[in-house]
C-alpha positions, 0 to 999 in steps of 0.5 A, spaced: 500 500 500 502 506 497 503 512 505 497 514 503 494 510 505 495 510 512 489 511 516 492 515 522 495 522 521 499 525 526 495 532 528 498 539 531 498 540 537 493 548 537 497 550 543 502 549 539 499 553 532 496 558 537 502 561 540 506 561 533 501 564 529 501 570 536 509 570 535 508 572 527 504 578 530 511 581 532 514 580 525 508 581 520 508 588 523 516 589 522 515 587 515 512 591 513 518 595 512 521 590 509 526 593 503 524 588 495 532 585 497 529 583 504 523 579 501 528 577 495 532 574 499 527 570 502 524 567 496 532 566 493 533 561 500 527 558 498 528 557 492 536 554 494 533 548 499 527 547 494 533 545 489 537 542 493 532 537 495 529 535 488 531 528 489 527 527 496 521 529 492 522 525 486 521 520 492 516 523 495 512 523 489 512 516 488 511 514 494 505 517 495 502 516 488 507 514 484 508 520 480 512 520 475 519 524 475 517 528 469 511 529 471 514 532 478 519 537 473 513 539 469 507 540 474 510 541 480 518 544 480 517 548 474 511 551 476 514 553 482 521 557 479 517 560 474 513 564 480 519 565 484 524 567 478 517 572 476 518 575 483 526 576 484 525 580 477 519 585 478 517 584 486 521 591 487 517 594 481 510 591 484 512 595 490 511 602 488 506 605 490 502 607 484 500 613 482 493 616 480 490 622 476 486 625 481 479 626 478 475 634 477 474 634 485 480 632 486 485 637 483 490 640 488 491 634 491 496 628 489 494 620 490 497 614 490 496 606 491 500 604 496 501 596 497 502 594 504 502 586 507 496 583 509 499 580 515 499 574 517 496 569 512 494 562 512 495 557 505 491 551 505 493 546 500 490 540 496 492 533 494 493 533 488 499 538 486 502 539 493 508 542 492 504 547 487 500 549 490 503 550 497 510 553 495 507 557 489 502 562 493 508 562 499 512 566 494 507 571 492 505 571 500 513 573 501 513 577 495 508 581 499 511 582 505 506 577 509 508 572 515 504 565 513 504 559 516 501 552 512 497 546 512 499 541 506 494 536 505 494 530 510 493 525 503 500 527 501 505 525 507 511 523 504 511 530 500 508 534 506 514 531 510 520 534 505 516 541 504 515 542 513 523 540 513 525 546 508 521 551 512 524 549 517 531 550 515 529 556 511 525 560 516 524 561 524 516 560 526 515 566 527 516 568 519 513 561 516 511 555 519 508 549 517 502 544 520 501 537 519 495 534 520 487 533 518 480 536 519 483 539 526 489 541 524 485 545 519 480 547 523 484 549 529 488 554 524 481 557 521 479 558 528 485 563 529 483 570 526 488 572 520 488 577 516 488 573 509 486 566 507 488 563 501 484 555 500 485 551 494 480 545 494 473 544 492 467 549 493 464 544 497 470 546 502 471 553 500 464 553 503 466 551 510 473 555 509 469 562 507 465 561 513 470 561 519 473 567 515 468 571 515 467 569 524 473 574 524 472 578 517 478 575 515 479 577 507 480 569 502 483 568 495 479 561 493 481 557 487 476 552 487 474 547 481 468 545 478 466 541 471 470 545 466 468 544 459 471 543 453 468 544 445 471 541 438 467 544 432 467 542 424 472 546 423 478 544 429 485 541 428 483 534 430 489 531 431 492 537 435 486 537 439 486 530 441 494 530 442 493 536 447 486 534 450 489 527 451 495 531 455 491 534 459 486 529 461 490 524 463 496 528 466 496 527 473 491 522 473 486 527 471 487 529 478 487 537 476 483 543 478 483 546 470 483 539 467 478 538 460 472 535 465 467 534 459 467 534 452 463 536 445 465 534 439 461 536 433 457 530 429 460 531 423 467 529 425 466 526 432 468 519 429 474 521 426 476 525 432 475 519 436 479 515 432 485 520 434 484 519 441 484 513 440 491 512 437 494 518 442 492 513 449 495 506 445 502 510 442 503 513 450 501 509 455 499 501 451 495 498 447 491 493 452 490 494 460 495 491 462 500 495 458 497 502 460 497 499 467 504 497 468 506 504 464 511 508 468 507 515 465 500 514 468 500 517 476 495 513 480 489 515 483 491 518 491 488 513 494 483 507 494 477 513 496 478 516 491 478 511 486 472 508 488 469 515 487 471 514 480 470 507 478 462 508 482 461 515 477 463 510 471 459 505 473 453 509 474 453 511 467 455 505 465 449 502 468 444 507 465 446 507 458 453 510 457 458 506 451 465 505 453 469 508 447 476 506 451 478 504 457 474 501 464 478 498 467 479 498 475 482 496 480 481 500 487 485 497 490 492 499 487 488 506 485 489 504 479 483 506 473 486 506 465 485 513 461 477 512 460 473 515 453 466 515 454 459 516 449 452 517 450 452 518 457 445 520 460 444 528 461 442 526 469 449 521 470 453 523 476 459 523 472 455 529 468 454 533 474 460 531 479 467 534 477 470 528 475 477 529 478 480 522 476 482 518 468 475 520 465 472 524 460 465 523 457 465 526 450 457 529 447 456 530 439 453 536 437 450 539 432 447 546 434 453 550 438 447 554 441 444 548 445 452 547 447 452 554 449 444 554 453 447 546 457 454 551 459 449 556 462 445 552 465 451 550 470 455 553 475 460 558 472 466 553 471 473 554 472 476 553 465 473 553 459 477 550 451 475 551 445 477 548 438 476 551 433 479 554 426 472 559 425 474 565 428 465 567 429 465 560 432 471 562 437 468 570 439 460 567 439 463 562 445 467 567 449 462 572 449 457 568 451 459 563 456 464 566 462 468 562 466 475 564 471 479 562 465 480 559 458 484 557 452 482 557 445 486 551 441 489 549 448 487 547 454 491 548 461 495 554 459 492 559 463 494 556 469 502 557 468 502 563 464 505 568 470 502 575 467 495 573 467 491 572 473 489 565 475 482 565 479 476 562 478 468 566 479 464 564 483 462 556 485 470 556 482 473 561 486 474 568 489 480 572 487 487 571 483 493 568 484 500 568 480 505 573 478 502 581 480 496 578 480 498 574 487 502 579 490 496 583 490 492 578 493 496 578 498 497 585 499 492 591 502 492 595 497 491 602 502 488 609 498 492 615 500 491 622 498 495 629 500 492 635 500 497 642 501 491 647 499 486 647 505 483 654 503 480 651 497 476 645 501 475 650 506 470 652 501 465 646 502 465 648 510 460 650 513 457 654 515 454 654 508 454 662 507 452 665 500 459 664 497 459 657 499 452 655 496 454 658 489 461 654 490 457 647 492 452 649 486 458 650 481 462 644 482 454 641 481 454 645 474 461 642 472 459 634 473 453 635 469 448 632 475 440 635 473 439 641 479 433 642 483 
């Protein structure tokens, strides 16, 4: 059985939680004066015990659901140096305050945005990309000046281990400090009045998160997920589209948050674009069952709980009436389900409601892409959307009548590892954004200041109001063009 699997998790003490989270207060404020060398710092001596453990994480990976050391590169380190390289070169940049023009009531005076640290925050981090998503907002956090203390997931303990010991090495508590555990580690530190809470999991969780925020009137950033869908029109490069639907489908195990989560594929070229995943599946991971299960390329399934999650939702549409295109195959126990085409699946399927999250893709013709458009509306705003297509009034009729945290057009997944957009979600997929500029702001106070040095002119507005003020007040009316009395 992989650690995973362990059914007792080592809890943190809250006493223990509580007194570092109160020894961070001392440093949040001084680091509010934190110099971009000070933060730059920091982030470069991440960096250094990061890289200098690379080979415990190739370790780490593998033992909790054997993750291939490609894919450890692809989705996990890389994502991670980007964030920090885009950091160390702009965060002295993202500093500064930033000025304003100041509107027709505010001439005389001078105004700017300045960016102070949130304060202590706290990162709850998922599963499914547990390096990603712990390591990659903590540099956005440091960026900004914050004291941050975090709580990896529980489902990854060998992972989790080589993160706590980095932090240990690199920093003193009372800067940044990591909590092992489950539920009560999580709900020992939501208990603690921060001053920010990043989450990334499930809405359902979110929920939950959102809500003991909002005992403190804590501020969140929240990446969630929800079922992203994906179109192929007539017009689609089809082999491209399968080659990178196929890529980012199965990465991980489809244990992605921005993965392909359903697909349409328009009638006319449905047979031929299924014949090219076809081929894809076989060249990449094997021909027959046997062979993609042996392959060295395919992540498993976290755990046994979470297979059999997913092996009941393709059960479930199998039983009412969904075709196996490719793929079926389970095994819960060695986590393991093979890369999974599915067609005619019923509307009311499970798989057609729950976000999926795991080796499986229904795929729907389609004929009228209004209808497509009507059955995305009729969800919650998802947090991805792709499109296919080589029609640029099917590409502009899409995106401006759907809405959704990102997309991509002749791609999927992008979105997420391009560091000057913002990543986030709307809605039931998330509150807020994250990389780059975006996540520096996310973890920054975006305080408003204004200097006046002409304290005659707005004496004018003063009572009491006299005649020479009235016609004052009534002038500057007049100016903004508001209808008079």
């Amino acid at each position: 059985m992989n650690a995973i699997n362990a059914s007792v998790y080592t809890e943190s003490d809250p006493v223990k939680m509580r007194a570092v989270f109160e020894a961070q207060q001392e440093t949040a404020i001084r680091w509010r004066q934190s110099t971009a060398a000070e933060r730059i710092e920091r982030i470069k001596r991440l960096r250094e015990a990061m890289l200098a453990r690379r080979d415990d994480f190739y370790a780490a990976f593998a033992s909790d659901y054997r993750k291939p050391e490609a894919e450890v590169d692809v989705t996990e380190l890389m994502p991670v140096l980007d964030e920090m390289r885009h950091a160390i070169g702009r965060v002295k940049r993202w500093m500064k305050p930033n000025r304003v023009w100041p509107t027709s009531l505010m001439i005389m005076t001078k105004a700017w945005v300045q960016y102070q640290p949130r304060g202590r925050v706290l990162i709850i981090a998922p599963w499914n990309y547990p390096l990603n998503l712990c390591f990659g907002p903590l540099v956005s956090a440091l960026a900004a000046g914050n004291t941050v203390i975090l709580k990896p997931s529980e489902m990854m303990p060998a992972v989790s281990k080589v993160m706590a010991e980095i932090i240990r090495e690199v920093f003193p508590e009372n800067e940044v400090a990591l909590f092992e555990g489950s539920l009560p580690t999580s709900q020992a530190l939501l208990d603690l009045p921060f001053d920010h809470i990043f989450f990334t999991g499930s809405p359902m969780v979110g929920k939950i998160v959102m809500a003991a925020a909002a005992k403190h009137l804590t501020s969140v950033t929240l990446e969630l997920g929800g079922k992203s869908p994906t179109i192929v029109d007539e017009t689609a490069d089809l082999k491209t589209a399968a080659e990178t639907l196929m890529w980012g489908k199965f990465l991980n195990a489809g244990q992605t948050c921005v993965a392909p989560d359903y697909l349409y594929v328009h009638d006319s070229v449905k047979d031929a674009f299924v014949r090219e995943c076809r081929t894809i599946l076989e060249a990449r991971y094997g021909k027959s069952a046997g062979e993609q299960k042996a392959s060295p390329d395919l992540t498993r399934i976290v755990n046994p709980r979470h297979a059999g999650r997913v092996a009941g939702l393709l059960q479930e549409a199998v039983d009412n009436g969904a075709r196996l295109l490719t793929g079926g195959d389970v095994d819960v126990d060695s986590c393991w389900i093979s890369p999974t085409l599915l067609d005619q699946v019923p509307p009311n399927a499970k798989v057609m409601e729950e976000e999926i999250f795991g080796p499986v893709l229904p795929i729907i013709a389609y004929d009228d892409l209004n209808q497509v458009i009507a059955d995305i509306n009729a969800r919650p705003k998802p947090l991805a959307l792709y499109l296919w297509s080589k029609n640029q009034g099917n590409i502009d009729f899409v995106m401006q009548n759907t809405t959704s945290g990102g997309a991509c057009i002749n791609h999927c997944m992008m979105q997420f590892v391009h560091g000057n957009l913002p990543f986030g979600g709307v809605n039931n997929s998330g509150i807020g954004h994250a990389h780059g500029h975006y996540g520096f702001k996310a973890f920054s106070h975006e305080r408003a200041v204004v200097r006046s040095s002409f304290i005659m002119l707005v004496k004018l507005f003063f009572s009491p109001y006299d005649a020479t003020r009235l016609k004052v007040i009534k002038a500057s009316l007049a100016s903004l063009k508001l209808p008079m009395p």
